[in-house]
MDAnalysis code that builds the backbone (N, CA, C; Angstrom):
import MDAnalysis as mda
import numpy as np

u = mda.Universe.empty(234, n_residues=78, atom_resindex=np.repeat(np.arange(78), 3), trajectory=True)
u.add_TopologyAttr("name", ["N", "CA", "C"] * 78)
u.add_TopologyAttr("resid", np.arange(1, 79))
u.add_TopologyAttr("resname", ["UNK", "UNK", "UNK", "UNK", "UNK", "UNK", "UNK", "UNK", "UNK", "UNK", "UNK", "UNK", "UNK", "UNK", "UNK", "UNK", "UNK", "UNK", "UNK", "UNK", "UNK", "UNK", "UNK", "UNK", "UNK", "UNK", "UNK", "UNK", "UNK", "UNK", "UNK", "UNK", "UNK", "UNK", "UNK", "UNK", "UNK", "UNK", "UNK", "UNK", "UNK", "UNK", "UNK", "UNK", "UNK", "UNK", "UNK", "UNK", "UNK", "UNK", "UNK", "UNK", "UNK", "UNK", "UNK", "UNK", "UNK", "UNK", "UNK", "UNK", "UNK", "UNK", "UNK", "UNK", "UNK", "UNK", "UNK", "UNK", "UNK", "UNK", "UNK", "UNK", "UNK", "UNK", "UNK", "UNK", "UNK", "UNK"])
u.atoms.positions = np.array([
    [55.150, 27.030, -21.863],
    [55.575, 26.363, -20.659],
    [55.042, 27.167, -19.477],
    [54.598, 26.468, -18.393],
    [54.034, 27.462, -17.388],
    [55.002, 27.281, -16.238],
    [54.915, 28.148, -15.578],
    [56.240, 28.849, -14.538],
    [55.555, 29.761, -13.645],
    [55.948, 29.768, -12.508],
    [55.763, 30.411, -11.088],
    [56.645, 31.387, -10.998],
    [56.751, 32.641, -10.370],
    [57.697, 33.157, -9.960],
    [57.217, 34.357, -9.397],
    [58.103, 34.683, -8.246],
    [57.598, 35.513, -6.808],
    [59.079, 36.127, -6.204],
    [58.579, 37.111, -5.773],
    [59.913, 38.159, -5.364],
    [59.457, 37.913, -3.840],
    [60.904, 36.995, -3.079],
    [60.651, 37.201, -2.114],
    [62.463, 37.425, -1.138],
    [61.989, 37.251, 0.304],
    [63.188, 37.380, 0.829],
    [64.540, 36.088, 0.929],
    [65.681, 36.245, 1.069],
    [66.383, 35.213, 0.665],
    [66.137, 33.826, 1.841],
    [66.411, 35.133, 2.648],
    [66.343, 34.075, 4.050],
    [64.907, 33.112, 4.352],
    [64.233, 33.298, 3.699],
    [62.619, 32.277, 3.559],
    [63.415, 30.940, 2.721],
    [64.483, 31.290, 1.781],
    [65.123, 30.024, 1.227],
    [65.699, 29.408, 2.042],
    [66.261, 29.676, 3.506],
    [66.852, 28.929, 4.693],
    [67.013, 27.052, 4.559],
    [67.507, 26.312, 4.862],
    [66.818, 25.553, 4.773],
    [66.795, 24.001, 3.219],
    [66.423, 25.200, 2.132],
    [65.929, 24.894, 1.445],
    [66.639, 24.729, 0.321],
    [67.696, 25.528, -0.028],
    [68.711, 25.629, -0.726],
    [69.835, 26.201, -0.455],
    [71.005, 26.404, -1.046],
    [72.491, 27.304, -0.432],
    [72.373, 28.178, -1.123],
    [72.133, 29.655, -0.637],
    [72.283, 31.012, -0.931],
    [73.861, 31.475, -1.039],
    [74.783, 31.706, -2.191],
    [75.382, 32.592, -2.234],
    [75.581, 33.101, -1.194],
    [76.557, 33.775, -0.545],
    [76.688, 34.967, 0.327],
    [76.595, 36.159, 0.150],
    [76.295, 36.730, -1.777],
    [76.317, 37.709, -2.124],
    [74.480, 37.996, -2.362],
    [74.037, 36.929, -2.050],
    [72.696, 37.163, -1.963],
    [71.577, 37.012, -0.760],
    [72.367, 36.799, 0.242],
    [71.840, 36.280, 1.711],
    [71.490, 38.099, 2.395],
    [70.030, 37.916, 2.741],
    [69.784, 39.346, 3.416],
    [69.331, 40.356, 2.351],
    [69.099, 39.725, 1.200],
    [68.389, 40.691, 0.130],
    [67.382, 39.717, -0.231],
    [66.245, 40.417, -1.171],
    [65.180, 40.432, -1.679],
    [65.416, 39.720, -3.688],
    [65.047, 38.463, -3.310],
    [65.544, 38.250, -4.698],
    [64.022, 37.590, -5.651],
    [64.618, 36.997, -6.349],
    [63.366, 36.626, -7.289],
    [63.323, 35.157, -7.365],
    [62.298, 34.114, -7.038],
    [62.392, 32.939, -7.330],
    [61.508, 32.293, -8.619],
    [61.753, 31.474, -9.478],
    [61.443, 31.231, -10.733],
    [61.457, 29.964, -10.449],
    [60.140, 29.172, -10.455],
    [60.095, 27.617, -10.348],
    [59.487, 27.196, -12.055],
    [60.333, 26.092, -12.828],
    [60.092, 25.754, -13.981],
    [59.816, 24.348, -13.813],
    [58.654, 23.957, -14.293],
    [59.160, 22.510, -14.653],
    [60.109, 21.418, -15.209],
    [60.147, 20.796, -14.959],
    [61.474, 19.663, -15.175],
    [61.378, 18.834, -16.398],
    [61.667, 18.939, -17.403],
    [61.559, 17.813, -18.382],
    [62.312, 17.940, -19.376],
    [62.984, 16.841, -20.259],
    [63.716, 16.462, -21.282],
    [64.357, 17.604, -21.958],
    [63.421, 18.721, -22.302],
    [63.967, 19.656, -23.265],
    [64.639, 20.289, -22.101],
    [64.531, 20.979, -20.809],
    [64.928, 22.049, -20.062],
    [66.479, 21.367, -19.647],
    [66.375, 19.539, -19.428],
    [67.795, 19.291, -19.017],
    [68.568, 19.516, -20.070],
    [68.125, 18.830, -21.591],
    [68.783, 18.907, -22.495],
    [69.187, 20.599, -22.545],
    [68.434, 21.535, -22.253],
    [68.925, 22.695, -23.236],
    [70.875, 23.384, -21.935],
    [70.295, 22.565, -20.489],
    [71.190, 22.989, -19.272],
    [72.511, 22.285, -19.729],
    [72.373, 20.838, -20.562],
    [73.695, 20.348, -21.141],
    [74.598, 21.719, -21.882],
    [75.758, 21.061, -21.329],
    [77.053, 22.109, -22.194],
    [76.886, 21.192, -23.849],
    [76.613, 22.253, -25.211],
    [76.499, 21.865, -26.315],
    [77.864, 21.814, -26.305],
    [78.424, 20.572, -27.620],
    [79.701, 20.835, -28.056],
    [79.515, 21.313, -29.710],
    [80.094, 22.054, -29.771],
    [79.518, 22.903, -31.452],
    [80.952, 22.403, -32.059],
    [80.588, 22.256, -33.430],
    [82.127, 22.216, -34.255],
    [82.552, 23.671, -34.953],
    [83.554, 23.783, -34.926],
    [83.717, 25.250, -35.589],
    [84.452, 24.747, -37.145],
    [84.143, 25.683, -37.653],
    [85.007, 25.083, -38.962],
    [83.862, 24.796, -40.468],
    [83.865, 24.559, -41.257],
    [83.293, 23.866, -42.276],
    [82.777, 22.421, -41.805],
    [81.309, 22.009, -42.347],
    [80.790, 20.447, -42.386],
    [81.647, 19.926, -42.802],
    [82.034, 18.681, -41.896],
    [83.072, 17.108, -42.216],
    [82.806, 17.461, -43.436],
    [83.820, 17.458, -44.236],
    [83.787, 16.396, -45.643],
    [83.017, 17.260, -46.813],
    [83.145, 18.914, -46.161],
    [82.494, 19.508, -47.550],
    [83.707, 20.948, -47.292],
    [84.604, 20.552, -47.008],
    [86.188, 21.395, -47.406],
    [85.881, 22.061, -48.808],
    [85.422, 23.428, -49.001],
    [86.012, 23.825, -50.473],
    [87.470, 23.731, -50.898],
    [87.411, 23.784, -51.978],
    [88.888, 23.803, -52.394],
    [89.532, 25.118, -52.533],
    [90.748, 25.275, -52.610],
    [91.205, 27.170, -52.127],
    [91.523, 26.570, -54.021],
    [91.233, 28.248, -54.473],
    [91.634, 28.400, -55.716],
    [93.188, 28.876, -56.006],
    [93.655, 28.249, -56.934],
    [94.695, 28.844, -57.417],
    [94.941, 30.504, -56.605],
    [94.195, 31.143, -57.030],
    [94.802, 32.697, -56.743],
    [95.230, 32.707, -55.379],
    [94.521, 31.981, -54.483],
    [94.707, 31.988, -53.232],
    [96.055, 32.160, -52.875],
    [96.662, 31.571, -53.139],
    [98.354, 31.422, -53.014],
    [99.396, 32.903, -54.152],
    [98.319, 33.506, -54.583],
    [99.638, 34.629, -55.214],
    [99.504, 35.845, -54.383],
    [100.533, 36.654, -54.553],
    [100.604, 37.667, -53.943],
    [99.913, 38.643, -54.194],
    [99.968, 39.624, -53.097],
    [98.787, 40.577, -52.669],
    [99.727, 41.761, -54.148],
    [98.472, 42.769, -54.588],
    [98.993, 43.579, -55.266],
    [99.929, 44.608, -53.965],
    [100.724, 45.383, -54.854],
    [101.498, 46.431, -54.015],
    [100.666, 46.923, -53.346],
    [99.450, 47.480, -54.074],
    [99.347, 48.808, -53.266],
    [98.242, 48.170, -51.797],
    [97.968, 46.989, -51.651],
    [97.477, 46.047, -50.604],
    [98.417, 46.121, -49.768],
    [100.053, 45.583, -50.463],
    [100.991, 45.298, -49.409],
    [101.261, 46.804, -48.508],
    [101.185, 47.431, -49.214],
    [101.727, 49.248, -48.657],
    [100.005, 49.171, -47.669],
    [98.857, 49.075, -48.061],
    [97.833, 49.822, -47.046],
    [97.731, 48.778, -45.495],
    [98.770, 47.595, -45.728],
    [98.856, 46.862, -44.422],
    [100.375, 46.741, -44.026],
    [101.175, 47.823, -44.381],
    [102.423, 48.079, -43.934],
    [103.354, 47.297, -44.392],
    [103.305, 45.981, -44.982],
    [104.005, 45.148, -45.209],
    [104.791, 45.842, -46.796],
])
């Protein structure tokens, strides 16, 4: 992907965009990218699922459900 980018002063952005106030009067960096499909898509908020794929739940085994040996229960205080 090709991209521009130049260190200049903020206040040349006047005008042109809204500077922060924490960046007005300093020397910053501007980065011009082109615009297209992948760059909006990647600016979308993803929604991720957490958890296991729909519908491929392992099954908990039997042991799952018995109790911890003693000397487990004693090295976590319980």
């Amino acid at each position: 992907m090709e991209y521009v980018s130049q260190t200049i002063g903020s206040s040349a952005l006047d005008g042109i965009i809204e500077i922060p106030p924490t960046l007005r009067n300093r020397t910053v960096q501007l980065i011009i990218l082109p615009l297209n499909n992948n760059v909006s898509e990647m600016l979308k908020p993803q929604k991720r699922q957490l958890g296991f794929l729909k519908g491929v739940v392992p099954p908990l085994p039997d042991s799952f459900f018995d109790q911890l040996p003693e000397e487990d229960l004693q090295a976590w205080g319980l």
